[in-house]
N, C-alpha and C positions, 0 to 999 in steps of 0.2 A: 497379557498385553502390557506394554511400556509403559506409565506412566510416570508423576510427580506423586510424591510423598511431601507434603511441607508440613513443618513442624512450627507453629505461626508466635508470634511475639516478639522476636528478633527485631532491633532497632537496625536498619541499615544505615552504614557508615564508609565514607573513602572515597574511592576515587575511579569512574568507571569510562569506560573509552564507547563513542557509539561505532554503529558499522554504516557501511554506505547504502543508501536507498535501496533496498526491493523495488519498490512502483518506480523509483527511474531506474535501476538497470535493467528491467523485462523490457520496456521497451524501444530500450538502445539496443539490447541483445537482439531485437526483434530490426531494427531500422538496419543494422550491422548488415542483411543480406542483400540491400540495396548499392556497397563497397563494391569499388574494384581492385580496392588491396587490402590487407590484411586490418585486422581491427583488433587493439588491444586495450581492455576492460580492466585497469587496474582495483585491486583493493576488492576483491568480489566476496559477498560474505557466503558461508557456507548453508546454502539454503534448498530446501525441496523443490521451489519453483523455479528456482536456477537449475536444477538438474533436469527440469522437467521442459523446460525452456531448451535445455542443450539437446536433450532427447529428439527435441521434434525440429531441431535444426539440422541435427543428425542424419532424419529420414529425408532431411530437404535436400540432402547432400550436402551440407556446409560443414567445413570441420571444426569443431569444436575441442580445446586443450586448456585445460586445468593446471597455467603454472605454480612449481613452488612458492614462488613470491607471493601466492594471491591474486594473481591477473588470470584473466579468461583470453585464449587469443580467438579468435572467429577467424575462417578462412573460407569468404563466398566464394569464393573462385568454382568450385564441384557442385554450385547450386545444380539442380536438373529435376526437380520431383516439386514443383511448388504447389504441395499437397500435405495440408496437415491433417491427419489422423484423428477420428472419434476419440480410439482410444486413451491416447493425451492432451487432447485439448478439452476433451469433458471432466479432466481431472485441474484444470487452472486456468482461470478466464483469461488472463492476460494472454494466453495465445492466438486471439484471435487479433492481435495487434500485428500478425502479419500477413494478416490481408493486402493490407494497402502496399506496404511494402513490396511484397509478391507480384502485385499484380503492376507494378507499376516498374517494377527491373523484367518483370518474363511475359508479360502482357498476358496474364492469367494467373490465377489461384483457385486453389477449391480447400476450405478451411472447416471445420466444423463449426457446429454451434457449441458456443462456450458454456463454459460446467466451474465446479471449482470449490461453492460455497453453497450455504445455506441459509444468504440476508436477504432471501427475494428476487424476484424475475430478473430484474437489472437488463432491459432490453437494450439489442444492437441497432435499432431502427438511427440512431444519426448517425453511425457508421455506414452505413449501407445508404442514407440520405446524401451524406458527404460524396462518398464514392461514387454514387451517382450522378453527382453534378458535375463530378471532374469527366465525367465520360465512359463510366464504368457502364457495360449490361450485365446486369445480375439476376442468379434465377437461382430457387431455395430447391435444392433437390434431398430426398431421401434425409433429411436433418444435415444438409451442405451445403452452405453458401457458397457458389462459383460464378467468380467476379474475372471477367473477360476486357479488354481494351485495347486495341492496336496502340494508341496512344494516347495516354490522357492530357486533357486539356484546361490550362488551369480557367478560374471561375469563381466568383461571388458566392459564399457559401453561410448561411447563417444556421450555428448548430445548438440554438438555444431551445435545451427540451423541457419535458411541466416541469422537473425538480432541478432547472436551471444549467447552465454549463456543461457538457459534457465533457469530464476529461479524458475519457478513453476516445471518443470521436472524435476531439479535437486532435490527438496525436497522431489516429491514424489516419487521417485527410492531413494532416501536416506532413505526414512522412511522407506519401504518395504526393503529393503536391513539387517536394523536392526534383520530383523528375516527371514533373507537366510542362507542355508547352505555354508558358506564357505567364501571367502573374495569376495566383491564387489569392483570396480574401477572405479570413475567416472571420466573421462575424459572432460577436457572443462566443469566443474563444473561453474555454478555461484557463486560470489563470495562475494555476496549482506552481509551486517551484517546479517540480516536477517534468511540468509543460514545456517552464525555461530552461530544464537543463534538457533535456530531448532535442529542445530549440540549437543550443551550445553547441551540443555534441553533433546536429548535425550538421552545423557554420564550419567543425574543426575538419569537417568529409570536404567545406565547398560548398555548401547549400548558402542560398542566400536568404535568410528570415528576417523581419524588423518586426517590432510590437510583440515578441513573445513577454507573457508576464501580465498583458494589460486586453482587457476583451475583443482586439482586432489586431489579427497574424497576417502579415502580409509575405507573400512567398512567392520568391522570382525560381522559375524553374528552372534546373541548369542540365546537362548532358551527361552529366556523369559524376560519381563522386569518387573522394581517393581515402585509401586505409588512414585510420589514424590511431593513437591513444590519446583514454581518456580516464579520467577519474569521476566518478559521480558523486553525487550530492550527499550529503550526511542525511540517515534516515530519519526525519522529524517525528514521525512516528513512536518507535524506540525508544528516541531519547525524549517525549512526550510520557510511553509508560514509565521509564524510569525515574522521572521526574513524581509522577505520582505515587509509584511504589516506596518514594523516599518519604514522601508528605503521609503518604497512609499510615505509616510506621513510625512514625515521629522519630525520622531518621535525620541527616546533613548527609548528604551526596555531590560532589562534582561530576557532571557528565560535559567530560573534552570531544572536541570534535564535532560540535552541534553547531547549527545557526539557529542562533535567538529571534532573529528577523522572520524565520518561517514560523515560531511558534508565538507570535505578540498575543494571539488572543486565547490561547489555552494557557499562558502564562498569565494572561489577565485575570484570569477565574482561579490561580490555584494562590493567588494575594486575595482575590475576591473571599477566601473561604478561611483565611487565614494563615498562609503560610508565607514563609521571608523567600524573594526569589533575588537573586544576586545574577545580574549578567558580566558577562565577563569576555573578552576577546576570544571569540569558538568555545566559549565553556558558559555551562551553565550551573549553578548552588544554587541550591534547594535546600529549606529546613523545615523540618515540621516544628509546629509551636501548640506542641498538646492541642485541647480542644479545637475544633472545626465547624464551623457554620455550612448548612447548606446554603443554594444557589440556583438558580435556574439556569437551564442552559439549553439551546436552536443549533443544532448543525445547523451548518450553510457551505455552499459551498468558498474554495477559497477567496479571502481572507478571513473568511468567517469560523467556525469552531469546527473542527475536521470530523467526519462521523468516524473516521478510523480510530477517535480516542474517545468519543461516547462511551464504552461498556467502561473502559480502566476509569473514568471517571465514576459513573453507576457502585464501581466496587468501592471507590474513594468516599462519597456521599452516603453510604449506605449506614457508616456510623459516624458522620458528620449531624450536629444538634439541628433541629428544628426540620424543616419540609422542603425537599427541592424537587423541582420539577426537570426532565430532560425530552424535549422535541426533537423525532426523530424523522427530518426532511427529507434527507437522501436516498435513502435505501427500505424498503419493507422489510417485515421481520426482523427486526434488527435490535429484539428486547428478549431472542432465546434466551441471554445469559442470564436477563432476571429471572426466572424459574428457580436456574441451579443458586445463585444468592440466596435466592429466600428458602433452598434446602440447609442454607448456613443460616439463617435466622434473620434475614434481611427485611425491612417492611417496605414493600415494593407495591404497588397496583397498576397496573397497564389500562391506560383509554386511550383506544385509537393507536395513533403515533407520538404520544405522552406517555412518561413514567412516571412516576408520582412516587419518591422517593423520600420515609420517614425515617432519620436517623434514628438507630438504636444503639443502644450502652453499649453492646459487643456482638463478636457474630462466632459462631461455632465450628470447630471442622466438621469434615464430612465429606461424602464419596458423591465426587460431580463433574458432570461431563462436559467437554470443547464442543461446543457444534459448528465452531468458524475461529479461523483466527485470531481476532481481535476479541472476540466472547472468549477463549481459549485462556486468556493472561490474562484477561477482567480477574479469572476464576485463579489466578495464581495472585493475583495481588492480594484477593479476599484471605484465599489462606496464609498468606504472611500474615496479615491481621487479626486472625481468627483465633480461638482458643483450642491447646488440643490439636490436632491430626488432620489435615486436607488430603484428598486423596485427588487426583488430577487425571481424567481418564481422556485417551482419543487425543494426545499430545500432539500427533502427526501435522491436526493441525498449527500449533502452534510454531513447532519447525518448519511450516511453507514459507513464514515471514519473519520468523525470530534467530538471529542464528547463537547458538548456545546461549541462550536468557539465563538457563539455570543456573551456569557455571558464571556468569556476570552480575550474576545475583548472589552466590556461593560469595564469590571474591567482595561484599561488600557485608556479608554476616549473614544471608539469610542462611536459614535450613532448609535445606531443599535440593531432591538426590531423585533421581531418575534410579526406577525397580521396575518389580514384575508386578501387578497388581491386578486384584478380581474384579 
């Protein structure tokens, strides 16, 4: 099997470019089949879910092409099968973000239930809420949601669930909303960048939206949409772990191409702990400054501390001095990774949806596994830092959402080479 070898101590230094959103081009890739002309995705980073995405656009009859330049072109025009497949949509949740879509350009869909990870049930209940209020009848057959509507009708819609906002149900009642009769209202909207660039991108088709960004989506439903290009958001994500792979290492890094405005409060916490953070026009500098304090830290949802940087923090904290605590709101299970940490010598204790994280002097290499994405590069940060040999297994997932980390992290000094490993 494929993994990482990281050889840890390497101070990262220079200068590294981020790539464009994963969470927003799935599901612009996914809104793309509601076009009645050609849709070009510029700047698409090389990713599993992207292919996995294209796969089952594929079966939908949409055409999908990988230009030289970097762009994805999408061509709904040979939609005819608005039917996505067990067998790929249990391999990556975001496809269930073309339901709405689907059902709302062919007055039917039948999607599976979504798969992908291992951070907890993550139910679709305000999707299917949403879709329902716009005028969808929906029935769960054999593990398939098959969402039916001569015409949907737009409607008042409040999709505020126990752990707050939904942002996959906000998007996909927003997409489906774009072609309802009448205005839609989303209520307790997420408010993820994310949300607003999905918003964006589907203003540049012809959709009419106001209030994306702020907890109520208002959405005049139009007849049709037309092809466009777009470019999408810079991954905040990414350049979030990179930021801390810099600070772990007591490296100095530029990452170009970022918006500092989406990451104000994960940038809050990494001065919180001791580190210089330099903003700069689409760039961000980061320095480590030797020793680090821990800190407590609540996902929430957006504006609040994104749970997609929880674990690369956990790795950060872990030989940061004194005792931090990290609340995990959004997601269950979502503390795999400290297991494999504390195989590297980490002092970790899980209560509940609390981690309880005691800095220690150093942490050790060692043979440990990805069980999700964002766990996946916790565990590559820890081995930059680590003493001795990390061994990185189950990488696959970390290529759903990363697109060459290793080789972006090569170019700034670390050690770290993709083999064949036990």
């Amino acid at each position: 099997m494929i993994g990482f070898r990281i050889e840890g101590g390497a101070r990262l230094k220079g200068t590294v470019e981020v790539s464009r959103a994963k969470n927003a081009i799935l599901p612009i890739m996914a809104a793309s089949v509601m076009s009645d002309g050609i849709v070009i995705i510029e700047d698409v980073p090389d990713l599993r879910d992207v292919e996995t995405m294209s796969a089952i656009l594929d079966v939908l009859g949409v055409g999908v092409e990988r230009k030289e330049d970097g762009s994805i072109s999408i061509d709904p025009s040979g939609l005819n099968n608005p039917f996505a497949p067990y067998e790929l949509v249990s391999t990556m949740r975001a496809s269930f973000f073309l339901l709405g879509p689907l059902v709302a350009k062919k007055g039917w869909a039948k999607v599976s239930f979504p798969g992908g990870c291992a951070i907890g049930p993550r139910p679709v209940d305000l999707h299917l809420k949403g879709l329902s209020a716009l005028g969808c009848s929906i029935r769960i057959e054999h593990g398939y949601v098959i969402a039916e509507a001569e015409k949907l009708k737009g409607t008042r819609i409040d999709l505020l669930g126990p752990n707050g906002p939904s942002v996959g149900a906000t998007e996909n009642v927003m997409m489906a909303a774009t072609l309802a009769d009448g205005v839609t209202v989303i209520d307790n909207a997420a408010k993820e960048p994310e949300v607003v660039d999905l918003a964006n991108f589907l203003s540049s088709m012809g959709a009419k939206i106001q209030g994306a960004g702020t907890s109520t989506i208002v959405i005049e439903g139009v007849n049709g949409l037309d092809g466009t290009r777009y470019r999408t958001i810079p991954d905040r994500i990414e350049a979030g772990t990179l930021t801390v792979a810099a600070v772990a290492t007591d490296g100095e890094v530029e990452i170009r191409g970022a918006k500092p405005d989406h990451m104000k409060t994960e940038l809050e916490k990494l001065q919180e702990i001791g580190a210089r953070v330099e903003i700069g026009e689409g760039s961000i500098r980061v320095f480590g400054k030797g020793d680090l304090k821990g800190c407590d830290i609540r996902t929430a949802p957006y504006p609040g501390f994104a749970t997609d940087l929880q674990a690369q923090f956990m790795a950060l904290l872990s030989t940061a001095s004194g005792v931090s605590t990290i609340t995990e709101t959004i997601f269950e299970n979502r503390f795999m990774h400290a297991l494999e940490l504390r195989r590297m010598g980490a002092d970790i204790t899980i209560d509940g949806r609390t981690a309880i994280v005691r800095g220690v002097e150093r942490l050790s290499g060692a043979q440990v596994m990805a069980s999700d994405l964002r766990a996946g590069v916790s565990l590559v940060i820890a081995g930059l830092i680590a003493e001795g040999t990390t061994y990185v297994s189950r990488i696959y997932h970390i290529d759903r959402g990363f697109d060459k980390i290793d080789k972006k992290l090569l170019s700034l000094g670390a050690r770290i080479w993709r083999e064949e490993i036990g």
